[in-house]
N, C-alpha and C positions, 0 to 999 in steps of 0.2 A: 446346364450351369448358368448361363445367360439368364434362364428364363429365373430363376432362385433369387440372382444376384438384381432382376425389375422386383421381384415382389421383396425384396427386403429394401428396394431404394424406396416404391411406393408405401410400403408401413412405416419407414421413416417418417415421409413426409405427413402421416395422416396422423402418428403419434405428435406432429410438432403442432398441427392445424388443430388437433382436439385440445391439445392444453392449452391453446389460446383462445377456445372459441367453444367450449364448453356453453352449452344455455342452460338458462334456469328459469324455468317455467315457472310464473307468477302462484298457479297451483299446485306446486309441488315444493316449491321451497316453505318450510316450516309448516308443513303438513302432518307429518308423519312421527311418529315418538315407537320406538325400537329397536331390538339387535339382530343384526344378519351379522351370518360367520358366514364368510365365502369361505371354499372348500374348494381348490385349485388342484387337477390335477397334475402333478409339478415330475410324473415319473418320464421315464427314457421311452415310452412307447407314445409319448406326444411329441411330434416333431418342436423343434424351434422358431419356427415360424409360427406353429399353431398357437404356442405359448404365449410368445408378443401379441398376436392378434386377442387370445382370451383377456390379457389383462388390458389392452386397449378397449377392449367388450366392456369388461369393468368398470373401468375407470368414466367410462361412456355413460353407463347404468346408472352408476351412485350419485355422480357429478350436480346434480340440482338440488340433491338432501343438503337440509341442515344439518350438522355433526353435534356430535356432544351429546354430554348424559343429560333429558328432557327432549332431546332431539331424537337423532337417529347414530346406533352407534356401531363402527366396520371394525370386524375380523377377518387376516388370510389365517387361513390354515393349508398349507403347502402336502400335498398327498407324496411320499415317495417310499424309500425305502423304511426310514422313518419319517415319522408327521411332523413339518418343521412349521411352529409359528411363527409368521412374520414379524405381526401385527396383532397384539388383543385390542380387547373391546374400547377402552378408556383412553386409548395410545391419542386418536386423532381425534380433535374438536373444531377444525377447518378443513375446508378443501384445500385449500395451497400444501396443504400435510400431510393429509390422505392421495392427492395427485403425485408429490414429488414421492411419497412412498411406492406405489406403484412403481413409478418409473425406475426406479432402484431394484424391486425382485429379481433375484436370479432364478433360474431353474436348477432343481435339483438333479434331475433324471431318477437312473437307479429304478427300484422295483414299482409297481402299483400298489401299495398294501394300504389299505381305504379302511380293512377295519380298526386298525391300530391309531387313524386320522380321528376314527369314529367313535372312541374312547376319547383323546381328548376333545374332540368336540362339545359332546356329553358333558365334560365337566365344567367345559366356558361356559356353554349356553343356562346351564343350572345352578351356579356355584353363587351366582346373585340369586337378590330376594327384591330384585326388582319386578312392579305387576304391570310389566309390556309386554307385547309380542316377540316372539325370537321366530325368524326364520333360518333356517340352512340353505344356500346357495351352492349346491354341488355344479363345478362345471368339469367336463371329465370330456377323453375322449370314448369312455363307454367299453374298453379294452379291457379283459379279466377285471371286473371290478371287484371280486372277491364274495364272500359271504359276507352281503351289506343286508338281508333282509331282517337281522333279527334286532343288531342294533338301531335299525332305521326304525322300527315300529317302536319299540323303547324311546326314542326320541319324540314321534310324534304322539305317544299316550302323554309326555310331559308336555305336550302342549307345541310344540317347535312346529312349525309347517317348514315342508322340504319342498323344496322346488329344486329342478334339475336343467341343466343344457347340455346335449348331448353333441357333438358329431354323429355325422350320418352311419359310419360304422360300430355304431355304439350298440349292446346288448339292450337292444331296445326294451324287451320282456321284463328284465330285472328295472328297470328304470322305472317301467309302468305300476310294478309293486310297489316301489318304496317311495314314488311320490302322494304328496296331499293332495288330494281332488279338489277343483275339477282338474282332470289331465290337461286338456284342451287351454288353460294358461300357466300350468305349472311345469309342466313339460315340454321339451322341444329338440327337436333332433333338427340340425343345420349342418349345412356346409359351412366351416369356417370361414370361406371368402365372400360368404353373402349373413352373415352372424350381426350386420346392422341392423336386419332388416325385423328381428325380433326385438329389437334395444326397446321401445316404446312399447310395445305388450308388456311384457316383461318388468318393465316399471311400473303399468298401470296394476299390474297381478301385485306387485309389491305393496303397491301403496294401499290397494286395499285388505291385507291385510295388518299394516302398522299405521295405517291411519287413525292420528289422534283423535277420534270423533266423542270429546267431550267438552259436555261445557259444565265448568267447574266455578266455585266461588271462592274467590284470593282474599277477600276483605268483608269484613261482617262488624258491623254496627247494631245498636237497638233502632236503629232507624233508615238504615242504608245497607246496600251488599253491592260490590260489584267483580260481573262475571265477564269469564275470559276463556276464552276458544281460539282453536285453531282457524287461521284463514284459510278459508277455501277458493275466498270467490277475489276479483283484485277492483278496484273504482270502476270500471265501465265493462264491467263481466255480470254485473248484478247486485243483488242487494238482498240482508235479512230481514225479516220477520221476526218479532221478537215480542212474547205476550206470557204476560204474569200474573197471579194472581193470589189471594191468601185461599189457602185448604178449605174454611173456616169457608168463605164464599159471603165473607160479612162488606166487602165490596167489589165494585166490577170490575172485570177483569180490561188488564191495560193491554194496550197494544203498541206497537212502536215499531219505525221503517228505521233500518240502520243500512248507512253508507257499504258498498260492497269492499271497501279497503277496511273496515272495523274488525278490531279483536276481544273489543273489551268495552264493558258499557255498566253504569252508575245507576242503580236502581235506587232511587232517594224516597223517604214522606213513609217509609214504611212503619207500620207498625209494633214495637218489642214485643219479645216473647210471642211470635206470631209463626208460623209455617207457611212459607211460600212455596209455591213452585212454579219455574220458568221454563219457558221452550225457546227455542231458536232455529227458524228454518232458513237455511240457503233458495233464494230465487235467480233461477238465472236459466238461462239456454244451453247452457255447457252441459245440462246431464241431471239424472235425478240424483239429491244428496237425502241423505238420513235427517228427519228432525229430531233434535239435543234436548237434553231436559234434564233440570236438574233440581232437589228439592235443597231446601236451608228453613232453618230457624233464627228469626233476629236476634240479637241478647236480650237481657234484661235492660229496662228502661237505666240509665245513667242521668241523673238529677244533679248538676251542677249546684254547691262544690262539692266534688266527692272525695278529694284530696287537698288538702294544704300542705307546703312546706314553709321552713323558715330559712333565712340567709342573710348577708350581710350585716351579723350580731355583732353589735359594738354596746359603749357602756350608755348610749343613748339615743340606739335605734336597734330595728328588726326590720329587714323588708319580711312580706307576708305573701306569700303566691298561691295561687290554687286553681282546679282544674275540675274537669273540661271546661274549657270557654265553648259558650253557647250563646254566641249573640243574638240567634234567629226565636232563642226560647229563652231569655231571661230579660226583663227590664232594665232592673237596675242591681247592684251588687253595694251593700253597706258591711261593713269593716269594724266594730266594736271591739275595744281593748282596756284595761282597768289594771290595777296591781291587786294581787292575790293575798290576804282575803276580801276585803272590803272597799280598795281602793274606786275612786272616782272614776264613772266609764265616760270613754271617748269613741265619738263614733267619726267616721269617714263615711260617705255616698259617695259612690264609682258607675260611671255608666258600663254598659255591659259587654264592652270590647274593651273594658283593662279586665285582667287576671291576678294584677298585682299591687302592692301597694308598700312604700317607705315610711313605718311610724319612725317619728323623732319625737326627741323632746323627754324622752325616757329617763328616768332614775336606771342610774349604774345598779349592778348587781342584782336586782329585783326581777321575782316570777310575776309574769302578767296572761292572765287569761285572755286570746285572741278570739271572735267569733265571726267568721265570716257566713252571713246571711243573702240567699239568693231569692229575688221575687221576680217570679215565672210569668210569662204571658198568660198563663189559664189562671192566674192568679194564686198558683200555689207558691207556698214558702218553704226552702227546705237551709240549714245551717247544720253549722259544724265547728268547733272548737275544737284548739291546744293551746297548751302549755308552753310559754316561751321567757326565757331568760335573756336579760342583759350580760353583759360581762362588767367585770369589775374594771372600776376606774382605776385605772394605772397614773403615778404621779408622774408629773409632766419633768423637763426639764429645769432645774432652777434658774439656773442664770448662764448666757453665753458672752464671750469676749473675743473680741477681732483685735490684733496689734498686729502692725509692719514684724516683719521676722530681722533678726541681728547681721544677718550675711550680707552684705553687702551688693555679692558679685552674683549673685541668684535672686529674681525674684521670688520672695516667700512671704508665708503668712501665717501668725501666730493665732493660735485659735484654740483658748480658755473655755470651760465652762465648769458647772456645778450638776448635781443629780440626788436625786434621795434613794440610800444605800441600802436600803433591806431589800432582798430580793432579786438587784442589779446583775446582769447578765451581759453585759456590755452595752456598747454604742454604735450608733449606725452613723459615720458621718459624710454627707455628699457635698460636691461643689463645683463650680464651671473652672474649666480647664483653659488655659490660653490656647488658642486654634491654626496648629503649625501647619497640616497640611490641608486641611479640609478647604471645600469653595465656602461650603455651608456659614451663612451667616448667625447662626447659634454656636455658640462656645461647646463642644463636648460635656457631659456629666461625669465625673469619677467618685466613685464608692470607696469608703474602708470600711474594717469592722475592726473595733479596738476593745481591748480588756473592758474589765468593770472596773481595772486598777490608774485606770488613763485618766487624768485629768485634764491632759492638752496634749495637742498635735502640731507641727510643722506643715503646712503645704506649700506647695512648691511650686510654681509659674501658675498659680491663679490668672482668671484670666480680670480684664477692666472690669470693675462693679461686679464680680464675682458673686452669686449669692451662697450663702454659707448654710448648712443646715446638721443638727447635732440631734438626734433620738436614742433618747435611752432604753433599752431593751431586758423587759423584764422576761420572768420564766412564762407567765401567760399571755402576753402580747406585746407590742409597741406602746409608749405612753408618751406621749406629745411632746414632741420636740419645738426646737428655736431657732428658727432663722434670721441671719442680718448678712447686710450685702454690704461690699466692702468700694468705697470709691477711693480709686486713686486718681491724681491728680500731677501734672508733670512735674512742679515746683516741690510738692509735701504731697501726704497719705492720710485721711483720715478714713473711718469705718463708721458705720452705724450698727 
């Protein structure tokens, strides 16, 4: 009893020292891209000690993975009477998640029944249509395991690699069947209280199988790509090798040293509508890595401007924008614009870091043909036109009036005006407020909206020299309003 009551004081203490002090190997974090179902056996013929130690094993094992879907992603499946999932695949996308989860399992006891675990297994591991590796992580004391041989070959014809950890009394024979070769790292029979000494194999077995080892292309231009890979190596463990070339072999091939912390690197100057294909080898002393390769085709060439838009349409402007900006390939950018049919053209010359341009000066309501024209450094010319409208001039306000208000005992202000009525939708009228609480040396702005039946308004505690402002609001836009600022004075009040 003594001797039960040291080995659960020391598992205590080594479960509080690992969740503090978990490492993560510079090579092994954000390596890996995968799903493991750990496969726990959780029945009554694994003591309770053995159980805490296996998920301390665990929790030991995964601790340096990236989590999350593109990472690396953990299932328990609990083995007992029935198959209890803890945890699926999606659940955890941290370690603080996946660790405080662990530490949370209960044991189930109850019967061994693995094949009923091994059904749903089957359906986690397959039910995605994601194209990563899935392993199985059975860890079991290897006690009646059941008829596991037939759904275990089912598993690995879909592709799963099974790896096993057994205790020392475990059915070793059936173990040896239904793991993925080679045995010699996918298999292993331990004594529980020495079960650390396998934690490093057993990751390196893992990791080569869910090792992301691609190098893929995130970003694609007619003139650029750039690719991105897993890190293997970290700044002073070594460095890549990186050489590209076009298919085509119409130039030579480049070569390039990338820093050993790089994930990601800008291939520029390429060619459009071209086939490239790049490698990427790891150099270093840590080990021999696989070289990456990966083919692409640039786009079609994109000839600035390939798009225009229009915006800020008033009754006498257009801004005019357009795209790509290519300041390394275009000279200069000129701007022509005329009324439609016949009207008189106007040009603008823009150098080749604007994209955009504010005509003024426009007649209201009138179609104007815009062309924006681009000249190239190799001296080619490419343009492009639309169609752009004015809006209609809206009548402005006619006449506004300021007078002192009749009350006495309230500051107020009477505030008159005029509008031209067809169409009228009401008024927008703003003005500075007297400033009771604020520090701010600006008066507040306050807003009304009033009828189209309104010809005056009352306002109330304006503030000194208040500026008053009145817009008439038609069904298709604002039409120019009047502003006058109202001075008072301590003696009398006049307005302008």
């Amino acid at each position: 009893m003594k001797s039960f009551f040291l080995r659960c004081v020391l598992l205590w203490a080594t479960l509080q020292r690992s969740c503090m002090q978990i490492s993560v190997p510079a090579t092994v974090l954000n390596c890996c891209e995968g799903d493991i179902l750990v496969l726990l056996d959780s029945s009554g013929s694994v003591a309770n000690y053995e159980f805490s130690r296996l998920l301390l094993f665990v929790a030991e094992l995964l601790g340096p993975f990236s989590l999350g879907r593109g990472h690396v992603r953990v299932a328990l499946l609990q083995v007992g009477t029935e198959p209890h999932l803890e945890f699926s695949l999606d659940v955890h996308s941290s370690q603080e998640s996946l660790q405080k989860a662990l530490r949370s399992v209960a044991q189930l006891q109850g019967d061994t029944n693995t094949e009923a675990a091994l059904r749903v297994t089957r359906r986690l591991l397959t039910k995605t249509e994601d194209n990563v590796p899935k392993i199985l992580l059975w860890l079991t004391d290897g006690v009646q395991p059941g008829d596991v041989d037939e759904p275990m070959s089912e598993l690995k014809a879909l592709g799963v690699s099974v790896l096993v950890v057994s205790t020392v009394h475990g059915n070793f024979q059936v173990l040896q069947r239904v793991v993925t070769p080679p045995l010699e790292s996918h298999l292993y029979s331990v004594d529980i209280d020495n079960i650390d000494i396998i934690t490093e194999d057993l990751r390196e077995a893992i990791i080569k199988i869910i090792r992301a080892e691609r190098l893929r292309v995130v970003h694609l231009t007619s003139h650029s790509a750039v690719l991105q890979w897993r890190p293997v190596l970290s700044a002073d463990s070594g460095y890549y090798e990186l050489w590209y070339s076009s298919i085509r072999k119409a130039n030579p091939e480049i070569r390039r040293t990338l820093s050993g912390d790089s994930s990601n690197v800008e291939l520029t100057n390429l060619q459009p509508e071209t086939t490239y294909t790049a490698s990427l080898h790891p150099e270093t002393n840590l080990g021999l890595f696989n070289t990456l390769s990966v083919n692409f085709t640039t786009l079609p060439d994109v000839l600035s401007p390939a798009v225009i838009s229009l915006s800020d349409s008033g009754p006498r402007q257009i801004r005019v924008s357009w795209g790509p900006l290519q300041p390394t390939r275009v000279q200069r950018y000129t701007v022509e614009y005329g009324t439609i049919p016949s009207g008189r053209v106007h040009t603008v010359t823009l150098h080749s870091q604007k994209n955009s341009t504010l005509l003024t000066g426009l007649e209201p309501n009138t179609q104007y043909l815009v062309t924006v024209s681009a000249l190239h450094v190799d001296g080619k010319e490419r343009a492009m036109s639309v169609r752009a409208c004015t809006q209609e001039a809206l009548p402005a306000l006619a006449d506004l009036q300021l007078a002192p208000g009749e009350r006495q005992e309230v500051e107020e202000l009477y505030v008159a005006w005029k509008a031209y009525q067809e169409g009228l939708k009401g008024y927008w009228v703003t003005w500075e407020t007297e400033n009771f609480h604020s520090s701010s040396s600006k008066p507040p702005i306050s807003t009304i909206y009033l009828p189209p039946t309104s010809r005056s308004t009352r306002l109330t505690h304006p503030a000194p020299n208040s500026r008053v402002c009145v817009s008439p609001i038609y069904s298709s836009g604002r039409g120019d309003g009047i502003c006058c600022t109202a001075k008072t004075h301590t003696d009398s009040s006049q307005w302008d």
